[in-house]
MILOMI-271056 format. One line per 8 residues: number of its first residue (from 0); their letters; for each residue x, y, z of N, C-alpha, C. Coordinates in pm, whole numbers, padded with zeros to 5 digits. Example, Ala and Ser with C-alpha at 12.3 -4.5 7.8 and 13.67 -1.06 7.14 Angstrom:
<vodrens>
0> AS> 01319/-00569/00780/01230/-00450/00780/01320/-00330/00780 | 01285/-00225/00708/01367/-00106/00714/01290/00003/00787
</vodrens>
This chain:
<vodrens>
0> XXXXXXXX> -20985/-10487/-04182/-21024/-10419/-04304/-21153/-10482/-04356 | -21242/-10423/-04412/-21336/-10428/-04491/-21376/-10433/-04666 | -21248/-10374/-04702/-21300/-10316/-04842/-21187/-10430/-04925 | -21302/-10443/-05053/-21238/-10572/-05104/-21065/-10584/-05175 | -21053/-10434/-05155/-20862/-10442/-05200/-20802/-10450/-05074 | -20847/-10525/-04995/-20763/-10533/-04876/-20666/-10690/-04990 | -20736/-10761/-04968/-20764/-10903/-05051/-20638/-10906/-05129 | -20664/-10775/-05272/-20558/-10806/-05356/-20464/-10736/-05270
8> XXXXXXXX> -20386/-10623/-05201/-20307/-10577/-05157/-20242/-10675/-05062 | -20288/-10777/-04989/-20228/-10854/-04895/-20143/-10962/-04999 | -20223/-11022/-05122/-20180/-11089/-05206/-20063/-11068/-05272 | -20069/-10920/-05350/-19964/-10875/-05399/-19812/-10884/-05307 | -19872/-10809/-05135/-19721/-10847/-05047/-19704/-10938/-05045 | -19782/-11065/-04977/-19737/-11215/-04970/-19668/-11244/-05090 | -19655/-11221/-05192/-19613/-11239/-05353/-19460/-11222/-05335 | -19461/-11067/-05310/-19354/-10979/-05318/-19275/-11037/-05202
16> XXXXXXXX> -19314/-11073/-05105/-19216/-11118/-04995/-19173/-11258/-05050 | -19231/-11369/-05035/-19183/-11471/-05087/-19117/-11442/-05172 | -19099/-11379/-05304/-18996/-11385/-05385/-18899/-11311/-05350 | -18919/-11237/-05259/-18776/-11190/-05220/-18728/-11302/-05119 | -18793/-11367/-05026/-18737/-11425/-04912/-18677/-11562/-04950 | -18784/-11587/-05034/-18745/-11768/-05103/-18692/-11760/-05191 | -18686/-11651/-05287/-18574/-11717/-05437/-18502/-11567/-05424 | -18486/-11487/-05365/-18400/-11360/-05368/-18357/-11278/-05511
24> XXXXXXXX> -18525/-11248/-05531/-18534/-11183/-05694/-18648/-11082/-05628 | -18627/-10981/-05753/-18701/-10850/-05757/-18809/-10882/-05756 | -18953/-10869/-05709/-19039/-10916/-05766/-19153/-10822/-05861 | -19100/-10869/-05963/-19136/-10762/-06119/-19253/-10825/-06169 | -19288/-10962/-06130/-19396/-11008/-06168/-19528/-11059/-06068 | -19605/-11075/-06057/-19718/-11163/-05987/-19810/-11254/-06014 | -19752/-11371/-06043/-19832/-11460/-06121/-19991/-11481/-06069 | -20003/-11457/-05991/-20106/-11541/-05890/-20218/-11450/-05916
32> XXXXXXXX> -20218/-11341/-05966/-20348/-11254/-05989/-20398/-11242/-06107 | -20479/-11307/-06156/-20569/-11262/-06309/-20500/-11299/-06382 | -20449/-11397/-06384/-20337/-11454/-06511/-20216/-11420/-06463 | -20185/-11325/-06403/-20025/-11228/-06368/-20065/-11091/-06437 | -20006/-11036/-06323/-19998/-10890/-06328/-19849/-10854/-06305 | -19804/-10687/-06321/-19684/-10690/-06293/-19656/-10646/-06151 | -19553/-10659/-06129/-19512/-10672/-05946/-19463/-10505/-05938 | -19356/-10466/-05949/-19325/-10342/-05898/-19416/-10223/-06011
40> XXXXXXXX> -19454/-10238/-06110/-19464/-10088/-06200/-19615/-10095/-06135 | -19711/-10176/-06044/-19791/-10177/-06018/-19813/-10035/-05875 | -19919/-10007/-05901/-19925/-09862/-05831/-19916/-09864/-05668 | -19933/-09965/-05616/-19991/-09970/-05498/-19831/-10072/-05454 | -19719/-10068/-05536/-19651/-10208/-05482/-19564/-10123/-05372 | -19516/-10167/-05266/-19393/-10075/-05200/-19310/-10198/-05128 | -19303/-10257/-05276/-19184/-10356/-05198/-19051/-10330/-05232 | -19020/-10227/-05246/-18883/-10154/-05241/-18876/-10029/-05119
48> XXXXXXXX> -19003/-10031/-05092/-18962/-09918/-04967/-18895/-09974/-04857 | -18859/-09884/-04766/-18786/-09933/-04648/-18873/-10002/-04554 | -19002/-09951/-04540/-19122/-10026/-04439/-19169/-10163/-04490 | -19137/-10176/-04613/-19144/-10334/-04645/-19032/-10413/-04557 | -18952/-10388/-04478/-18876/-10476/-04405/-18956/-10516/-04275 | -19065/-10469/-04263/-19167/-10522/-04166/-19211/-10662/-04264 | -19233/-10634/-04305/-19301/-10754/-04362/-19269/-10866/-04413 | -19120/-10830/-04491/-18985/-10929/-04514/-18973/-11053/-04357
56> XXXXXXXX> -18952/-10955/-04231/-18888/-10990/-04147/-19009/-11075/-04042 | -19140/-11004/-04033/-19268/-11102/-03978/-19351/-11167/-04013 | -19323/-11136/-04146/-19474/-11194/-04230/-19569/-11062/-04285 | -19618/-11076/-04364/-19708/-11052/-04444/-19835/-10969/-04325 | -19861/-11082/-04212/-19980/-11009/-04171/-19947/-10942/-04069 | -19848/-10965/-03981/-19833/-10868/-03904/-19724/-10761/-03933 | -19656/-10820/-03995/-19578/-10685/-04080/-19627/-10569/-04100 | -19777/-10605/-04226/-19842/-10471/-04222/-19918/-10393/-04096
64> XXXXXXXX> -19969/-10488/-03977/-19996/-10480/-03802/-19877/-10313/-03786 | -19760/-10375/-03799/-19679/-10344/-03744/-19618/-10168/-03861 | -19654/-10214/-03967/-19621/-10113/-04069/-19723/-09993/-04031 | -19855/-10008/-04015/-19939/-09949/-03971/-19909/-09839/-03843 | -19846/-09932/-03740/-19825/-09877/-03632/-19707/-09712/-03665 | -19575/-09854/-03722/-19471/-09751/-03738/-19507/-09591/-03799 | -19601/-09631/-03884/-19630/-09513/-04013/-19700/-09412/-03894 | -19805/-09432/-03844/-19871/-09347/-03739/-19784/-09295/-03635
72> XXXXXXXX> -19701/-09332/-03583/-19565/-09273/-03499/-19500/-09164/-03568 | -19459/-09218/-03657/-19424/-09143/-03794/-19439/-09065/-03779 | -19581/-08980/-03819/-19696/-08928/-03880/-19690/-08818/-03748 | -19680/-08885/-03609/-19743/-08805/-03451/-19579/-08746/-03453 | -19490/-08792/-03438/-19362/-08742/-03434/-19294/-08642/-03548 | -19359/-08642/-03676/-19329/-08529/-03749/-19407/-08380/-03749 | -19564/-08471/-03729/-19606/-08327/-03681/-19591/-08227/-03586 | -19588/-08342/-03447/-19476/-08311/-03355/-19371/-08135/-03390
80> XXXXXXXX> -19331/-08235/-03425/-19148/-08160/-03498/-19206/-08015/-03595 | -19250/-08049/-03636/-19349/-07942/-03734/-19401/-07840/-03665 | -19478/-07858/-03574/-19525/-07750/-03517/-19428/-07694/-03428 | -19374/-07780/-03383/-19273/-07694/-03263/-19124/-07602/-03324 | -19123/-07643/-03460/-19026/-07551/-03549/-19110/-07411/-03569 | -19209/-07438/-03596/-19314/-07297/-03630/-19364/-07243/-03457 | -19295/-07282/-03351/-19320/-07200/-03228/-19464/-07214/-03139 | -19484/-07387/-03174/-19624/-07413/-03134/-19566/-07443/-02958
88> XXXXXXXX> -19687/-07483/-02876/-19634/-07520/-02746/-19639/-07644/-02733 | -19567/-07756/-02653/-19571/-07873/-02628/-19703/-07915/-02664 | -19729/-07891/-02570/-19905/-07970/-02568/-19952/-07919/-02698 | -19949/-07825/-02775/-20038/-07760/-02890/-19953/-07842/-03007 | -19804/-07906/-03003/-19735/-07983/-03091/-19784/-08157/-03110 | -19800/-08197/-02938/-19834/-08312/-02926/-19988/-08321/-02975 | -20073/-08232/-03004/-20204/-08252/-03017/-20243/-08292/-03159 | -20136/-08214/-03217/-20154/-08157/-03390/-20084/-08325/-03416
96> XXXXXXXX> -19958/-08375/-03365/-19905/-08470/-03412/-20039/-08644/-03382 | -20092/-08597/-03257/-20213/-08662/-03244/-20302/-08657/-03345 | -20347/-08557/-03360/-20470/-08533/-03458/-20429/-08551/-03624 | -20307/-08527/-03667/-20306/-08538/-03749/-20273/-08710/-03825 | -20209/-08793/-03726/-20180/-08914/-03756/-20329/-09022/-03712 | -20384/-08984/-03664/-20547/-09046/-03601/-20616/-08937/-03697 | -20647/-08935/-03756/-20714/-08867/-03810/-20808/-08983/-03936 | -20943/-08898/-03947/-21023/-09004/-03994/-20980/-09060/-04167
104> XXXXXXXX> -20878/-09011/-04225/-20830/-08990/-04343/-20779/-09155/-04317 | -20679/-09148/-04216/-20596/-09274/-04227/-20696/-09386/-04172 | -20820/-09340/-04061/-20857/-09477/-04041/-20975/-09496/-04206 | -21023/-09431/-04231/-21043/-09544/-04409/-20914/-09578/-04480 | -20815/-09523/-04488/-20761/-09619/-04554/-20688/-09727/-04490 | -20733/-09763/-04332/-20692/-09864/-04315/-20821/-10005/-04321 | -20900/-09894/-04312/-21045/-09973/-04380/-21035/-10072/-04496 | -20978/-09972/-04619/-20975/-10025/-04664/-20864/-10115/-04750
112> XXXXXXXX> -20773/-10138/-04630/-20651/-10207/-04621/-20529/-10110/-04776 | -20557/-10000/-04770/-20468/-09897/-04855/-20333/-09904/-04799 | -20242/-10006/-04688/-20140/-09928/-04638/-20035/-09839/-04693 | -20005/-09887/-04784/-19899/-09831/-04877/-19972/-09638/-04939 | -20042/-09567/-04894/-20110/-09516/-04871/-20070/-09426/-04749 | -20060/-09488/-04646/-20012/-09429/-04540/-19872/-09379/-04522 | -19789/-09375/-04625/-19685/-09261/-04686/-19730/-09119/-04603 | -19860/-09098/-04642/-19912/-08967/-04603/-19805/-08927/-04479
120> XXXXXXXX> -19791/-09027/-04391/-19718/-08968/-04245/-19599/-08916/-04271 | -19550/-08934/-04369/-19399/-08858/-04446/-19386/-08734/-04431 | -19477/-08676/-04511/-19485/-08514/-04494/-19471/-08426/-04460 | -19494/-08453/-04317/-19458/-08377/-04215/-19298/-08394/-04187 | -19214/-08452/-04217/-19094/-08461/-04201/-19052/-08442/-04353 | -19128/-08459/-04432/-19083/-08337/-04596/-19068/-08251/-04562 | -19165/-08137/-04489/-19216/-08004/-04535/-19098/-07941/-04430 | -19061/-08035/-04274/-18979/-07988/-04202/-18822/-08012/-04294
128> XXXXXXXX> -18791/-08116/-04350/-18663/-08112/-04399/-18649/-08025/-04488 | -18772/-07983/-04634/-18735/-07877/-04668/-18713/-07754/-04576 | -18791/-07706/-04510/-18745/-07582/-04437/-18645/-07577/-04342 | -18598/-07666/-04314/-18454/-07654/-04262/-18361/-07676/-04313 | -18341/-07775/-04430/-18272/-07757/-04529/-18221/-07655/-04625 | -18308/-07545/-04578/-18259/-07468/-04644/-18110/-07371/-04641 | -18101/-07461/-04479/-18001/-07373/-04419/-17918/-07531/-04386 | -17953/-07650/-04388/-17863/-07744/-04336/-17870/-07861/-04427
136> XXXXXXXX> -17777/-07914/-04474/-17730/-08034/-04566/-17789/-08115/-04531 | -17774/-08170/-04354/-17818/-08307/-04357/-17936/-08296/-04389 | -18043/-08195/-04315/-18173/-08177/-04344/-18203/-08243/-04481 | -18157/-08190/-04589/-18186/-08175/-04719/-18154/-08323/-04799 | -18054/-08415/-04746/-18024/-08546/-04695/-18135/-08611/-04678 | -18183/-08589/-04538/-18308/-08706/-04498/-18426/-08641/-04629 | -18455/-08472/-04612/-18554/-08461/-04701/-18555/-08581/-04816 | -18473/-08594/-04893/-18412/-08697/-05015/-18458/-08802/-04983
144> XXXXXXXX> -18448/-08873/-04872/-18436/-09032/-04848/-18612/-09030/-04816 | -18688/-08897/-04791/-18818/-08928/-04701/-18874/-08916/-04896 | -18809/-08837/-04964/-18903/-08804/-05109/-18895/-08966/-05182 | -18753/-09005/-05177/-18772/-09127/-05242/-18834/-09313/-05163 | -18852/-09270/-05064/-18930/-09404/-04964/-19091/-09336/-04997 | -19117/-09206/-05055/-19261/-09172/-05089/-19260/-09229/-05270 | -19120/-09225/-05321/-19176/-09283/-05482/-19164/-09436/-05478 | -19056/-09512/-05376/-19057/-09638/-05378/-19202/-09674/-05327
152> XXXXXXXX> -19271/-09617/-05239/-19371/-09656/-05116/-19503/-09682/-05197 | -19531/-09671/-05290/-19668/-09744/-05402/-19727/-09589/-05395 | -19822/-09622/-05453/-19980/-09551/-05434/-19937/-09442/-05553 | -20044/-09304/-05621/-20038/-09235/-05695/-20051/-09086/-05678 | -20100/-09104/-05539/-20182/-08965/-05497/-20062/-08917/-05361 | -19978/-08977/-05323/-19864/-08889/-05203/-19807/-08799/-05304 | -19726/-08855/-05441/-19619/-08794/-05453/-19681/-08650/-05502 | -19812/-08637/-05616/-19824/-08514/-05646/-19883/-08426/-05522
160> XXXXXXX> -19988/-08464/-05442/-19980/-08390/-05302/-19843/-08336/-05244 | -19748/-08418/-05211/-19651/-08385/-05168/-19591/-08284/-05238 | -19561/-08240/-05321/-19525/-08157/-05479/-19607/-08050/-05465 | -19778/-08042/-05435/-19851/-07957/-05432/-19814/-07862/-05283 | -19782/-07935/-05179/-19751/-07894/-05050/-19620/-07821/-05034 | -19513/-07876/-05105/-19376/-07803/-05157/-19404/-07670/-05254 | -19444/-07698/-05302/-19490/-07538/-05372/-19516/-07467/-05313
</vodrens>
């Protein structure tokens, strides 16, 4: 990464992990930045999402290595799924799930170390759980668990996109 919120965003996790790993508390606060800032109401925090267990479990720097990765799989495997519900062909599913998870959107924000950001790869497994949900429970199930790992997951700009895309 390049851009100078890589800096505070790595800070804030290292924060958030240690206090979960070493004293096994929420971490609601962050002393270590500008006097202290607050830990979870902070926009960018996703240390309640589920992909924070990368980072719990390796560390801080390759956690997010590794968070990065997962999210882009994510991202190729829902679009994947997405297109081939709407009657795309293999190869025309695998391309879209390519293109849309490589896509130049996600490499700036890995520029500029945004991960929590990369939620974006959700979506595609929103837009499929709503539309199959409409007809199947579990669907409508995971839909739930993918909407709320997008409000635990930080950032400001997935959830109303996501909302705009559901409409």
């Amino acid at each position: 990464a390049s851009y100078h919120d890589e800096h505070n965003a790595i800070l804030h996790e290292e924060v958030a992990r240690r206090t979960m790993a070493e004293f096994h508390e929420v971490p609601a606060w962050n002393p270590y930045f500008c006097g202290g800032i607050v830990g979870l109401s902070n926009a960018p925090d996703a240390s309640l999402a589920p992909d924070f267990l990368f980072r719990l479990i390796f560390g801080t720097s390759l956690g997010r290595r590794l968070t990065v990765l997962f999210f882009v799989m994510l991202g190729m495997e829902g679009a994947f799924r997405y297109a081939r519900k709407h009657d795309a062909s293999v190869a025309g599913s695998a391309l879209a799930g390519i293109a849309f998870a490589t896509s130049g959107h996600f490499v700036d924000l890995l520029r500029w170390g945004w991960i929590f950001m990369f939620n974006y790869n959700v979506i595609p497994w929103i837009a499929l759980s709503f539309e199959v949900g409409l007809r199947s429970r579990a669907w409508r199930y995971l839909g739930s668990f993918f909407l709320g790992w997008l409000i635990l997951g930080g950032g400001t700009y997935v959830i109303p996109y996501t909302g705009i895309m559901l409409a």
